[in-house]
N, C-alpha and C positions, 0 to 999 in steps of 0.2 A: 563519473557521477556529475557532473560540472553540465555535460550537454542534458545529460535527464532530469536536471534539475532547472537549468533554462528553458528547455522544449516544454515540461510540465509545467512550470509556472506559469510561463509567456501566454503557451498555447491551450489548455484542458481546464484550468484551475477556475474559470464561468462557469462551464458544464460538469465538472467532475468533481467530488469530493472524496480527496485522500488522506488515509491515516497510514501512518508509522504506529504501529502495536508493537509491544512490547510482550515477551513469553518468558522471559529469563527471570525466576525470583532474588533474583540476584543484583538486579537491575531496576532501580527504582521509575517512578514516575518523572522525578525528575532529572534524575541522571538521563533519562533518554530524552528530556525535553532540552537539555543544555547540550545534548549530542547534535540535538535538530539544529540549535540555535548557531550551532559552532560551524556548522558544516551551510548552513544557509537556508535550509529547507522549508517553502512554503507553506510545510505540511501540517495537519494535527496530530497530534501524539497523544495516544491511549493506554491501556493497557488488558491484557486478554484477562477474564477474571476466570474463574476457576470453570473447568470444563468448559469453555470456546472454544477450545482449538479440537477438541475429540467431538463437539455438535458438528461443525463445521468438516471436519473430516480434514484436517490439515494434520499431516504427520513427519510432513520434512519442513525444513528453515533454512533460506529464508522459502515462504509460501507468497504467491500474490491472489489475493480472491477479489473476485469484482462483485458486489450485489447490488441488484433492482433497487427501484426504492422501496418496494413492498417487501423485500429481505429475500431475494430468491438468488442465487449464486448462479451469475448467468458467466462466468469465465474462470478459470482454475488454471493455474503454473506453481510447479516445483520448483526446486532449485534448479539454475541453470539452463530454464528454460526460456527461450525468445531471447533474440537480437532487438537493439535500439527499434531497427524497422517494423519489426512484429509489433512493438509496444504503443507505436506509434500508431500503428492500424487497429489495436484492441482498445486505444486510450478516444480514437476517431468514433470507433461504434460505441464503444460505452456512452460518449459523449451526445449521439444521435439519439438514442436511445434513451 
């Protein structure tokens, strides 16, 4: 966690904007925001509101979805998918782009 949270902050965090979504009703808004705060993370913190995750077509956790700025889902990974190095080359062209 510690290297993808310095490689993204350092490196992405101009050209890229990322959120921490939260799915769990269980889990408030700010229970995940003091999770962020705890752990270091540059990120925003949101939370998915009712049917997001079934527009979106996300049906495993965690999901990582990359969108356009005009809202177009231009990258999709399930769990367990991609090494550091993959994320680093999706976080490159996301950032191009």
């Amino acid at each position: 966690m510690r290297r993808i949270k310095e490689e993204i902050g350092s490196r992405y965090n101009d050209r890229v904007t990322f959120y921490i979504v939260g799915t769990d009703p269980s889990e408030s808004i700010d229970i995940l925001e003091a999770d962020r705060k705890r752990e270091g993370l540059p990120w925003l913190t949101a939370y998915a509101d009712e049917g997001m995750l079934e527009k979106l077509q996300i049906y495993t956790q965690p999901s990582k979805v990359a969108l356009s700025g005009n809202g177009i889902i231009t990258h999709r990974y399930g769990f367990g998918k991609g090494d550091f190095e993959s994320w680093s080359d999706l976080f490159d062209d996301i950032g191009a782009n």
